[in-house]
KOLKELO-597099 format. One record per atom (N, C-alpha, C): residue number from 0; x, y, z; residue in three letters; atom name. Coordinates in Angstrom, 2 decimals. Atoms other than C-alpha are relative to their C-alpha. Layout:
+-----+---------+---------+---------+--------+-------+
| num |       X |       Y |       Z | residu | atome |
+-----+---------+---------+---------+--------+-------+
| NUM |       X |       Y |       Z |    ALA |    CA |
...
+-----+---------+---------+---------+--------+-------+
***
This chain:
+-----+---------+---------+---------+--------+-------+
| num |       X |       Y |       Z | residu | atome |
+-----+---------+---------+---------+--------+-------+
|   0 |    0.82 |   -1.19 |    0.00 |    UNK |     N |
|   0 |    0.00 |    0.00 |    0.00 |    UNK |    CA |
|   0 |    0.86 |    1.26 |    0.00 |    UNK |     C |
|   1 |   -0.76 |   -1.30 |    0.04 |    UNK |     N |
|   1 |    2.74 |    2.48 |    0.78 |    UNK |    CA |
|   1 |    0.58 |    0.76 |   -1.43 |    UNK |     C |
|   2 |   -0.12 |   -0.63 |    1.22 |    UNK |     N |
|   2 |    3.45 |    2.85 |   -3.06 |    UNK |    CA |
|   2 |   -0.56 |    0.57 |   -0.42 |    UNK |     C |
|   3 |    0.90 |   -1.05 |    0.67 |    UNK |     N |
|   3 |    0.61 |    4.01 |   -3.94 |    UNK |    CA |
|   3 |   -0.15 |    1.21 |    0.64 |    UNK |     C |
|   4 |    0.25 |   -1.20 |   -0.66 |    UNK |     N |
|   4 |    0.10 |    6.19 |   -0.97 |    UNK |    CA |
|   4 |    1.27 |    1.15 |   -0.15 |    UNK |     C |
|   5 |   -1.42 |   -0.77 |    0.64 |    UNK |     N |
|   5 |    3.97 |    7.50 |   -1.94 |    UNK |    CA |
|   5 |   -0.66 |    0.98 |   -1.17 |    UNK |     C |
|   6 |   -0.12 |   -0.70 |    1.18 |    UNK |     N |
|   6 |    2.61 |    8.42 |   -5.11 |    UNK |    CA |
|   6 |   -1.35 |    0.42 |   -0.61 |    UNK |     C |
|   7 |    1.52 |   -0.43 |   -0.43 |    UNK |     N |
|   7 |   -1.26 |    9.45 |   -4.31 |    UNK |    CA |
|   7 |   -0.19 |    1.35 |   -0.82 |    UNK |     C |
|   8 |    0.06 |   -1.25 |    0.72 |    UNK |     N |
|   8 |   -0.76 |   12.92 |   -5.57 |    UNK |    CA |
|   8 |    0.04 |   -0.43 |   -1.78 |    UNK |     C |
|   9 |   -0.22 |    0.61 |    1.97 |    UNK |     N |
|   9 |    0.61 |   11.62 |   -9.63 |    UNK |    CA |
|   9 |   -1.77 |   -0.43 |   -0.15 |    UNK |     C |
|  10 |    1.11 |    0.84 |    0.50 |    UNK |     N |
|  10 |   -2.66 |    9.35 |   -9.28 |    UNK |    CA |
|  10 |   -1.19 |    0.96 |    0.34 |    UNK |     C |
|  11 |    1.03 |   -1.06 |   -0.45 |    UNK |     N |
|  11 |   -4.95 |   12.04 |   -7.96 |    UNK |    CA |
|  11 |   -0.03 |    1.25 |   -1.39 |    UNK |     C |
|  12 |   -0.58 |   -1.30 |    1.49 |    UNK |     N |
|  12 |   -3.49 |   14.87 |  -11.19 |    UNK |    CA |
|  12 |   -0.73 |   -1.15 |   -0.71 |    UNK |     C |
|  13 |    1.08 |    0.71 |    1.36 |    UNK |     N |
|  13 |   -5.27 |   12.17 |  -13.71 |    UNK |    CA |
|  13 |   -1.19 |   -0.52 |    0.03 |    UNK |     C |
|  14 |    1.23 |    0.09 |    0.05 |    UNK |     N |
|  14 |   -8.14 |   11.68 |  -12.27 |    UNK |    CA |
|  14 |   -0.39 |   -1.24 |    0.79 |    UNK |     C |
|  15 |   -0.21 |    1.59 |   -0.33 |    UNK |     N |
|  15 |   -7.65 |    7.79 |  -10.72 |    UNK |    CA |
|  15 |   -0.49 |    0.26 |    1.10 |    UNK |     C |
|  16 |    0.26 |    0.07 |   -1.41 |    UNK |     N |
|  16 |   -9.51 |    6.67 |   -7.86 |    UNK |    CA |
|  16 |    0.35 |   -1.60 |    0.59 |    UNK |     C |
|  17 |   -0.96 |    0.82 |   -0.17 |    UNK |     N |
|  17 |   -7.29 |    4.56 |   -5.65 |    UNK |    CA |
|  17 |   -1.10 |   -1.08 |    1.37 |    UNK |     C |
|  18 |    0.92 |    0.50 |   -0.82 |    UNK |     N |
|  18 |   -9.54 |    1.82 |   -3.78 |    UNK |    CA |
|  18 |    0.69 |   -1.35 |    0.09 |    UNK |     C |
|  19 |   -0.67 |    0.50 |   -0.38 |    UNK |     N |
|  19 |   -7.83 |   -0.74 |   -1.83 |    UNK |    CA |
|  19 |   -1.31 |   -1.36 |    0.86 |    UNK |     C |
|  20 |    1.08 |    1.13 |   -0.78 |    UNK |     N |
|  20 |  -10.19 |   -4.25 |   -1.06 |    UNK |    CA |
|  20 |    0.93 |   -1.36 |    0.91 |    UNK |     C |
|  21 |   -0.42 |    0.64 |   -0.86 |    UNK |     N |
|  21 |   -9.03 |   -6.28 |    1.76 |    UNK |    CA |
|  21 |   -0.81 |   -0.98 |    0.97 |    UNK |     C |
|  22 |    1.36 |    1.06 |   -0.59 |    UNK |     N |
|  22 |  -10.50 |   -9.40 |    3.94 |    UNK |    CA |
|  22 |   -0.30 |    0.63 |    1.41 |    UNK |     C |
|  23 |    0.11 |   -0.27 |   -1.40 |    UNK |     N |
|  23 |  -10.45 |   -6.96 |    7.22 |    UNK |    CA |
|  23 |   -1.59 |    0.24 |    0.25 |    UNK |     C |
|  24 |    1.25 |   -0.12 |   -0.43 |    UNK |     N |
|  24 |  -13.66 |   -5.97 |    8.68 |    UNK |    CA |
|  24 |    0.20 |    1.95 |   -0.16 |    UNK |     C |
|  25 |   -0.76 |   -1.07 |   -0.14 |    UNK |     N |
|  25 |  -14.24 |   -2.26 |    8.55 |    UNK |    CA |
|  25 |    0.30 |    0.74 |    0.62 |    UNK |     C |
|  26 |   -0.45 |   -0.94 |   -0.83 |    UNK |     N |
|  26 |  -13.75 |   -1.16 |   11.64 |    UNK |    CA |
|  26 |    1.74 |   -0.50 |    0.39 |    UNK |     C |
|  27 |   -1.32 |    0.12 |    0.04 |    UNK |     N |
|  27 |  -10.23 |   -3.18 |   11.35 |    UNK |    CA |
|  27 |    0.38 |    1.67 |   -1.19 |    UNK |     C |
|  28 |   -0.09 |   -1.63 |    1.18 |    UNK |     N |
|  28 |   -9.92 |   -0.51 |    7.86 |    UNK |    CA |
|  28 |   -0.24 |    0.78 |    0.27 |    UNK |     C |
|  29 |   -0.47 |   -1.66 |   -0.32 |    UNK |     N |
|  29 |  -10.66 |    2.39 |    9.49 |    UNK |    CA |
|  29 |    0.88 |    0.23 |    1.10 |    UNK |     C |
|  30 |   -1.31 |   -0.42 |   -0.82 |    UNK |     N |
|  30 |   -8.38 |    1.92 |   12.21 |    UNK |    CA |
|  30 |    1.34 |   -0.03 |   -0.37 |    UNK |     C |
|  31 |   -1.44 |    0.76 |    0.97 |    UNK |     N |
|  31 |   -5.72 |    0.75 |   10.12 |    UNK |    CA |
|  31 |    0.20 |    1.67 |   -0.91 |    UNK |     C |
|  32 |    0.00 |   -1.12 |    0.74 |    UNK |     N |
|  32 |   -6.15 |    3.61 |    7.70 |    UNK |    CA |
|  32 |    0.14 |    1.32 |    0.48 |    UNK |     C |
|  33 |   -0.30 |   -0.92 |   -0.88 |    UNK |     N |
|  33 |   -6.84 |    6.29 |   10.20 |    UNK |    CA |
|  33 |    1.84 |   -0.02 |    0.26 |    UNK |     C |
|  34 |   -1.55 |   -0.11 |   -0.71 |    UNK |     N |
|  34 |   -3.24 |    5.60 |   11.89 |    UNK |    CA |
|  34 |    0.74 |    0.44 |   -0.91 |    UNK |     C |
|  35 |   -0.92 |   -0.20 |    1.04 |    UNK |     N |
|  35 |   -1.44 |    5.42 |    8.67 |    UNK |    CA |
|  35 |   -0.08 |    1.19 |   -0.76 |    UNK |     C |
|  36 |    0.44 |   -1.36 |    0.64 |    UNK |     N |
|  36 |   -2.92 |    8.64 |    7.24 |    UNK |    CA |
|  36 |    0.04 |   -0.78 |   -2.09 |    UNK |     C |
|  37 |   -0.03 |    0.27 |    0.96 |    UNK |     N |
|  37 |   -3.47 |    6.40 |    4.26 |    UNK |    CA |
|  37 |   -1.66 |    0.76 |   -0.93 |    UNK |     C |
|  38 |    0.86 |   -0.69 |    0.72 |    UNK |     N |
|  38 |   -5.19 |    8.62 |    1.61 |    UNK |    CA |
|  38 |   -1.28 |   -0.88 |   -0.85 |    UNK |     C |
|  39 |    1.25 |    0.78 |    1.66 |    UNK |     N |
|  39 |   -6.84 |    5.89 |   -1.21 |    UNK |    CA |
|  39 |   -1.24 |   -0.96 |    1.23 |    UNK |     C |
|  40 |    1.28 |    0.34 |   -0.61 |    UNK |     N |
|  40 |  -10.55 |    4.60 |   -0.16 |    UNK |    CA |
|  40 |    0.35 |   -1.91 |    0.37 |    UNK |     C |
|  41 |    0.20 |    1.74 |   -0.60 |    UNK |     N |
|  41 |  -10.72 |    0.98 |    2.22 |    UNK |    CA |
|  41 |   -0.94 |   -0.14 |   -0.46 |    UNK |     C |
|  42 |    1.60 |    0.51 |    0.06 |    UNK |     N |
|  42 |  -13.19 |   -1.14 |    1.23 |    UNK |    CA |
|  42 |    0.34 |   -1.43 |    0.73 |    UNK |     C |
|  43 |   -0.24 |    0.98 |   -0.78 |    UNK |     N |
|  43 |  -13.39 |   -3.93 |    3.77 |    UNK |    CA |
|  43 |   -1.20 |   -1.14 |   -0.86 |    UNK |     C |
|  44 |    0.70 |    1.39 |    0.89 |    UNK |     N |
|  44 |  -14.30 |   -7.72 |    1.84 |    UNK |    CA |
|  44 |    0.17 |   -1.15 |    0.72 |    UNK |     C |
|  45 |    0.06 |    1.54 |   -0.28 |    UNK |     N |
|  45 |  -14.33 |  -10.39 |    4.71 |    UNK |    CA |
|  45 |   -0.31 |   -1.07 |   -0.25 |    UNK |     C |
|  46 |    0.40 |    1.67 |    0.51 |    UNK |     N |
|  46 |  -16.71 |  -12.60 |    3.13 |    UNK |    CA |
|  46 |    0.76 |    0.30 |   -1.23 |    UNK |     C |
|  47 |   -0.74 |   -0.17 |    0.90 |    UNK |     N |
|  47 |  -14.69 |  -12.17 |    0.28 |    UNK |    CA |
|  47 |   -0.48 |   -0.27 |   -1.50 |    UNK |     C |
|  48 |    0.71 |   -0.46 |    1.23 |    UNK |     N |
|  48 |  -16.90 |  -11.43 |   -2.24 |    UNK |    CA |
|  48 |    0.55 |    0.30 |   -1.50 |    UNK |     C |
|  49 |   -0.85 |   -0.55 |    1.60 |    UNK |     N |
|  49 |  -15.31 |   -8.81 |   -4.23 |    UNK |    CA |
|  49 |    1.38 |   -0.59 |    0.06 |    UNK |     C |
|  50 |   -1.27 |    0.90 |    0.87 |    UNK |     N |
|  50 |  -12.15 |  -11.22 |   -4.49 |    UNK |    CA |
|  50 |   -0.29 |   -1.10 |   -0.81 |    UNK |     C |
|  51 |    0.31 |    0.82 |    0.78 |    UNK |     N |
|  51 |  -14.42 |  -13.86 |   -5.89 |    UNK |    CA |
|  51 |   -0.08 |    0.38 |   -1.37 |    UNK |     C |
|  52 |    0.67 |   -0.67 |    1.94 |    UNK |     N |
|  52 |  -15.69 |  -11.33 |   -8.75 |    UNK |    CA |
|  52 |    1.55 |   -0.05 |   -0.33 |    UNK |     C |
|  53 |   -1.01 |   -0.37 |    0.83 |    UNK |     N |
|  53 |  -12.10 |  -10.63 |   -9.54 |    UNK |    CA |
|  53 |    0.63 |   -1.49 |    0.23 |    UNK |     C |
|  54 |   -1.15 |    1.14 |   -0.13 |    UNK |     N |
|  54 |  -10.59 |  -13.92 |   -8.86 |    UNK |    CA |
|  54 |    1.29 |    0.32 |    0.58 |    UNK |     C |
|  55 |   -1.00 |   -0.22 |   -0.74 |    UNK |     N |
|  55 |   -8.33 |  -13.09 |   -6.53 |    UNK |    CA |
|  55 |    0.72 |   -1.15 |    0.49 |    UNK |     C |
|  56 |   -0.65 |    1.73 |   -0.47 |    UNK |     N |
|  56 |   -6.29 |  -15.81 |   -5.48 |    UNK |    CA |
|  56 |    0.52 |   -0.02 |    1.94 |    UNK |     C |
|  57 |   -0.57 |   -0.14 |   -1.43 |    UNK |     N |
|  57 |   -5.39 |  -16.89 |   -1.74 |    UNK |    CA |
|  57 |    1.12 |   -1.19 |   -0.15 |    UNK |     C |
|  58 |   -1.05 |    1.29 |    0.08 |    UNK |     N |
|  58 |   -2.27 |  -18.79 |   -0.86 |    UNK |    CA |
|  58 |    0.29 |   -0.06 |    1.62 |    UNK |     C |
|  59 |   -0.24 |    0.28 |   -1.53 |    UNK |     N |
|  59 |   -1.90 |  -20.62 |    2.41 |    UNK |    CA |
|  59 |    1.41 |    0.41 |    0.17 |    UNK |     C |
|  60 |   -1.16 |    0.05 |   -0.70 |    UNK |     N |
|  60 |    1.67 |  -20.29 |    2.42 |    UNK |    CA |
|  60 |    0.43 |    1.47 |    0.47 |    UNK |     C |
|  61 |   -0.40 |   -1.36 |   -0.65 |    UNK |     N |
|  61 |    1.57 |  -16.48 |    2.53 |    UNK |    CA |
|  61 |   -0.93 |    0.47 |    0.73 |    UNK |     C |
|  62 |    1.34 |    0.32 |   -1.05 |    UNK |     N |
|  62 |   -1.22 |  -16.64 |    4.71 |    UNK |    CA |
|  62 |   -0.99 |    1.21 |   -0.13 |    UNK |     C |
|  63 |    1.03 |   -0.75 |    0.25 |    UNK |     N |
|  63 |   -3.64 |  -14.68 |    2.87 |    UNK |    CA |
|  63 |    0.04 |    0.37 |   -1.60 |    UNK |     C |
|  64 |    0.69 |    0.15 |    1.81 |    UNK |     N |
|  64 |   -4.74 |  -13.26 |   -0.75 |    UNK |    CA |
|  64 |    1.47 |    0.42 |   -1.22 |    UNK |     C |
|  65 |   -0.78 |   -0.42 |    1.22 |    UNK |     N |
|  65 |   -2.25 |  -12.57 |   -3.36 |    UNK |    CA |
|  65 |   -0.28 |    1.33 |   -0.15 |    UNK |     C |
|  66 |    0.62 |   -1.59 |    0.63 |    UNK |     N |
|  66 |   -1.74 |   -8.96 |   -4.72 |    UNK |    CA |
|  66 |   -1.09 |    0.04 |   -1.21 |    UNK |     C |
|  67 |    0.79 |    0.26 |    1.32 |    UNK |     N |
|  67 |   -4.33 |   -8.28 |   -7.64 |    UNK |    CA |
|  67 |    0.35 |    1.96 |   -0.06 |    UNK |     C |
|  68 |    0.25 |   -1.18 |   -0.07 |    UNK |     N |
|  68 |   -3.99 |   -4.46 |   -9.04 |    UNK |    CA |
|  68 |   -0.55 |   -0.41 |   -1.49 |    UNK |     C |
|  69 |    0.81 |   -0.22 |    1.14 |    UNK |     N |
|  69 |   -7.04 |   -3.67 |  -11.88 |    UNK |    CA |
|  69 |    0.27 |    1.53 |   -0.14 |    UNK |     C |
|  70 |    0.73 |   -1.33 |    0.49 |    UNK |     N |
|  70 |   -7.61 |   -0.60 |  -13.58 |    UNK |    CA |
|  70 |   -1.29 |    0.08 |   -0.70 |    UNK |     C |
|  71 |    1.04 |    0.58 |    0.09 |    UNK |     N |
|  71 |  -11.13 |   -0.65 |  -14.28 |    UNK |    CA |
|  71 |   -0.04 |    2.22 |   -0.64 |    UNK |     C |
|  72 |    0.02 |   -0.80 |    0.79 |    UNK |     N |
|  72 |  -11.98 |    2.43 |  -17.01 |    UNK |    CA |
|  72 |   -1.30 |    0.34 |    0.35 |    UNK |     C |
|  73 |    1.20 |   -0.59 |   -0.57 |    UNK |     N |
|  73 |  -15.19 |    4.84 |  -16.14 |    UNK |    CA |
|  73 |   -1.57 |   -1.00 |   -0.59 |    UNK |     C |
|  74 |    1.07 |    1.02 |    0.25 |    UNK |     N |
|  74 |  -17.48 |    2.16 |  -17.91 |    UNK |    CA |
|  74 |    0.05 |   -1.18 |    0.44 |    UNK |     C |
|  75 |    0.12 |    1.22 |   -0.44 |    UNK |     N |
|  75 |  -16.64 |   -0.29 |  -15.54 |    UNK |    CA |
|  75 |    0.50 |   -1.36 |   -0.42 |    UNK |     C |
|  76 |   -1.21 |    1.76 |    0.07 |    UNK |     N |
|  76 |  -13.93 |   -2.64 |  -17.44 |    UNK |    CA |
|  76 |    1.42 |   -0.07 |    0.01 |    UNK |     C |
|  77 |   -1.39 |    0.30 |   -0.52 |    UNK |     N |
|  77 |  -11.15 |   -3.83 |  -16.51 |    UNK |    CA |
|  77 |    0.86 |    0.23 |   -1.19 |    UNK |     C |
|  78 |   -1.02 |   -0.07 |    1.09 |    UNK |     N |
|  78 |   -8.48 |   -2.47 |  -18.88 |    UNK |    CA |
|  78 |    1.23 |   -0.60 |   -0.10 |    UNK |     C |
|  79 |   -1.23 |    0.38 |   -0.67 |    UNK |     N |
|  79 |   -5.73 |   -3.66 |  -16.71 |    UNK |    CA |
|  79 |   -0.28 |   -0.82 |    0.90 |    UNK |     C |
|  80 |   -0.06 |    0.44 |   -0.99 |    UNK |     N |
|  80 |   -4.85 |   -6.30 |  -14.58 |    UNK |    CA |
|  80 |    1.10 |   -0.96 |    0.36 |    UNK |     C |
|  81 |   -1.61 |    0.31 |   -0.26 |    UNK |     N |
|  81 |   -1.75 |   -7.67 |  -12.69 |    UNK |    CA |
|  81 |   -0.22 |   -1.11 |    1.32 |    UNK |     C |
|  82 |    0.30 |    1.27 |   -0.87 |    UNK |     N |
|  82 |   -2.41 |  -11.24 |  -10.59 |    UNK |    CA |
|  82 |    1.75 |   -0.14 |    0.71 |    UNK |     C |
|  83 |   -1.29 |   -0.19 |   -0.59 |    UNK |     N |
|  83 |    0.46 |  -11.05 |   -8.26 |    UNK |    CA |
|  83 |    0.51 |   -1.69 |    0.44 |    UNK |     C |
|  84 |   -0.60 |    1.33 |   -0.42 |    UNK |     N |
|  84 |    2.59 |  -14.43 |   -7.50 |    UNK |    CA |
|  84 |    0.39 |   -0.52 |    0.95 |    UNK |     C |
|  85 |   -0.50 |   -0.14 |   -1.20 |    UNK |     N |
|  85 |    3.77 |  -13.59 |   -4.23 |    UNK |    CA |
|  85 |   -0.37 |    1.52 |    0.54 |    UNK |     C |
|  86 |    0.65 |   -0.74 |   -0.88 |    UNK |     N |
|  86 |    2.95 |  -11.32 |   -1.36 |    UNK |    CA |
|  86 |    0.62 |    1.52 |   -0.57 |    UNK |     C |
|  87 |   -0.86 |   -1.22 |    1.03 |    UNK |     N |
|  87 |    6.03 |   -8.69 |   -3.26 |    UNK |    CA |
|  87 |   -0.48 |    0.02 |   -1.71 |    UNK |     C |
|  88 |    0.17 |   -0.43 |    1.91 |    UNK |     N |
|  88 |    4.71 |   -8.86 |   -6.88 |    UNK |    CA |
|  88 |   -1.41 |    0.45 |   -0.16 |    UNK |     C |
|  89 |    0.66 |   -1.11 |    0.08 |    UNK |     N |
|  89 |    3.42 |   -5.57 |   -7.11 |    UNK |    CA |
|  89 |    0.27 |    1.11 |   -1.15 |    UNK |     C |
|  90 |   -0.14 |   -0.75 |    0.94 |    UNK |     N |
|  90 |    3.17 |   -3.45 |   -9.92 |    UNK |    CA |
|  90 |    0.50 |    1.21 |    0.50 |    UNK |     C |
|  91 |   -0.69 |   -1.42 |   -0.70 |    UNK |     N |
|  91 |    5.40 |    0.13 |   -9.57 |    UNK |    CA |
|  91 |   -0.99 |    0.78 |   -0.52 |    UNK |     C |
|  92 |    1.17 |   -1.11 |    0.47 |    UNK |     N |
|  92 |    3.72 |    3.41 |   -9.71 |    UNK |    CA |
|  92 |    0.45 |    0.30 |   -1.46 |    UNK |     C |
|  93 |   -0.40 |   -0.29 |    1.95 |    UNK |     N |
|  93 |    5.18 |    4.14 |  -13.40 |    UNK |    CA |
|  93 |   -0.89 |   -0.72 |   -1.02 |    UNK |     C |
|  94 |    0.79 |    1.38 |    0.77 |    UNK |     N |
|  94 |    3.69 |    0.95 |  -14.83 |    UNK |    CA |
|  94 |   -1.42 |    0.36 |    0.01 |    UNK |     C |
|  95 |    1.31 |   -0.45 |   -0.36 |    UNK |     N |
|  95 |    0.09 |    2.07 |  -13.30 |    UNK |    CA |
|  95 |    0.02 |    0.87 |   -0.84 |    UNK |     C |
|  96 |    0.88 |   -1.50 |    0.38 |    UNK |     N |
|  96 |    0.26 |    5.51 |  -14.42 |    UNK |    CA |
|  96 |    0.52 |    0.12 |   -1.40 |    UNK |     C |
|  97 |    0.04 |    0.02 |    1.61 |    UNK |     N |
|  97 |    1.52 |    4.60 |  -17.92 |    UNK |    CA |
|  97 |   -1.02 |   -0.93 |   -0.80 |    UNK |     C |
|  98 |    1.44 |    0.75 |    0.74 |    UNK |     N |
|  98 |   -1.32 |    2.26 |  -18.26 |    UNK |    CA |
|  98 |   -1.69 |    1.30 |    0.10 |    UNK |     C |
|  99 |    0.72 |   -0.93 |   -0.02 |    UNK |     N |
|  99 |   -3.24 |    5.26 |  -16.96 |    UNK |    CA |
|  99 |   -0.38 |    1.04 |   -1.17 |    UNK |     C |
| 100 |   -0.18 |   -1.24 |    1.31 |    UNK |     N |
| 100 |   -1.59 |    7.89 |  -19.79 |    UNK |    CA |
| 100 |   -0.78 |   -0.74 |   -0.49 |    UNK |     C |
| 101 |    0.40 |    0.64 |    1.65 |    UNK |     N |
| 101 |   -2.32 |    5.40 |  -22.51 |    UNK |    CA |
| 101 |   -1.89 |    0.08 |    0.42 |    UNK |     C |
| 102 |    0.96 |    0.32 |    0.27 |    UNK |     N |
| 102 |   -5.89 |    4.71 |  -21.65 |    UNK |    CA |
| 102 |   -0.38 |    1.98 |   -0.17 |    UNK |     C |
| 103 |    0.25 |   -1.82 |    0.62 |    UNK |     N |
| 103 |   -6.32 |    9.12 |  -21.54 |    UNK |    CA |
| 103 |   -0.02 |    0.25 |   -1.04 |    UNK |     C |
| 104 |   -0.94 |    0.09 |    1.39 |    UNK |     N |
| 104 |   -4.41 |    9.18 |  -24.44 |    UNK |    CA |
| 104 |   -1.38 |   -0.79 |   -1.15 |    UNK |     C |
| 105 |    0.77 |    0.55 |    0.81 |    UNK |     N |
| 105 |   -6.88 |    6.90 |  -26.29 |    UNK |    CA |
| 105 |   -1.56 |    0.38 |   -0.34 |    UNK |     C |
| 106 |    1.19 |   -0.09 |   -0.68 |    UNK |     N |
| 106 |   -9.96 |    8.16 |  -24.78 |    UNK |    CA |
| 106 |   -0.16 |    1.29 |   -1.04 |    UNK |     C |
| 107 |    0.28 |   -1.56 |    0.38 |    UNK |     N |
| 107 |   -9.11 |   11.77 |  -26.64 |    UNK |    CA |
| 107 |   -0.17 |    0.34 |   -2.06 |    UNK |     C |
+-----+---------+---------+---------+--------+-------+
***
């Protein structure tokens, strides 16, 4: 999470809204968030719903869900998406916000 929140401002200048789904509950996510002064929106998914829609994957050995980062375009589809392999394979902010340009870029 701290990458994105590093680089919150870049993703905020194009318009991106940064929404972060997790299996906590949400009064775990707002305490969690509160402390950290983390800017992008919690959405708390215990029953784990919205990881089913996206297929999120869980792995016992890292004892919980895999990364997933989408970019999901103002009509609601997924333009982008990055199924992480391990608890570190995370897309950088560059990668995001050049999948960001391009979809602007196309849009105009």
């Amino acid at each position: 999470m701290a990458r994105l929140r590093d680089g919150y401002a870049e993703f905020a200048q194009r318009g991106a809204i940064i929404l972060a789904v997790g299996p906590n509950t949400a009064a775990s996510f707002q305490k969690y968030w509160s402390a950290e002064k983390i800017p992008c929106i919690g959405i708390p998914d215990p029953e784990h719903r919205i990881a089913a829609l996206y297929h999120q994957e869980v792995s016992l050995f890292s004892l919980g869900r895999l990364p997933l980062m989408c970019i999901v375009d103002r009509a609601g589809r997924i333009r982008f998406a990055h199924y992480g392999v391990s608890m570190a394979d995370i897309p950088d902010n560059e990668t995001l916000l050049n999948v960001i340009d391009q979809l602007a870029d196309s849009s105009n």
